[in-house]
Phi, psi and omega in degrees: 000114137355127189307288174337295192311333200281320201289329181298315201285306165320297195297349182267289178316352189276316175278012183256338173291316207281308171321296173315337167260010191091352197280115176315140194269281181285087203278182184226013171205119165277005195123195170279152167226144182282132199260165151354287193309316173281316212268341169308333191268356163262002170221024170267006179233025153305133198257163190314298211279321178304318160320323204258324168275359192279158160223016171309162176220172198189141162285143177204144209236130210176186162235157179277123199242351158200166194214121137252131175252127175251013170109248148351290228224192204189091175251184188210157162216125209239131189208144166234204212271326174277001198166201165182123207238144151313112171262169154207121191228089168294112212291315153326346213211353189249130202286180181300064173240174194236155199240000000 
């Protein structure tokens, strides 16, 4: 067998291992998600101090079209089928995960 057949043959036994515990291989929905658009008309006219105490949360679904990492900090822009907004993701305020 061919390298390429070996690695298809992995890959198949894995998602077929996977199917078997139940685990959606592709799943095809993560949930509600929130557009650009929604979270620009609910927090673009919110001030600094309000922002910083609010903690809701929300998901959004996109592509990341540019990341500068300062060490601490993050910024990110994030644009979907309705926009495209700014994150900034503060190492104070962000649990231990990695981006």
């Amino acid at each position: 067998m061919e390298p390429i057949d070996e690695l298809f043959a992995v890959r198949k036994e894995k998602k077929e291992h996977l199917k078997e515990l139940g685990i959606e291989v592709y799943p095809q929905d993560r949930g509600p998600y929130a557009t650009t658009s929604e979270i620009e008309k609910r927090f673009g006219d919110i001030g600094h101090d309000e922002l910083e105490k609010n903690e809701e949360r929300f998901s959004v679904a996109g592509r990341i079209m540019a990341f500068r990492d300062f060490g601490k900090s993050a910024f990110l822009h994030i644009q979907d089928r309705k926009g495209k907004i700014q994150v900034l993701r503060a190492q104070r305020y962000a649990q231990r995960t990695r981006l």
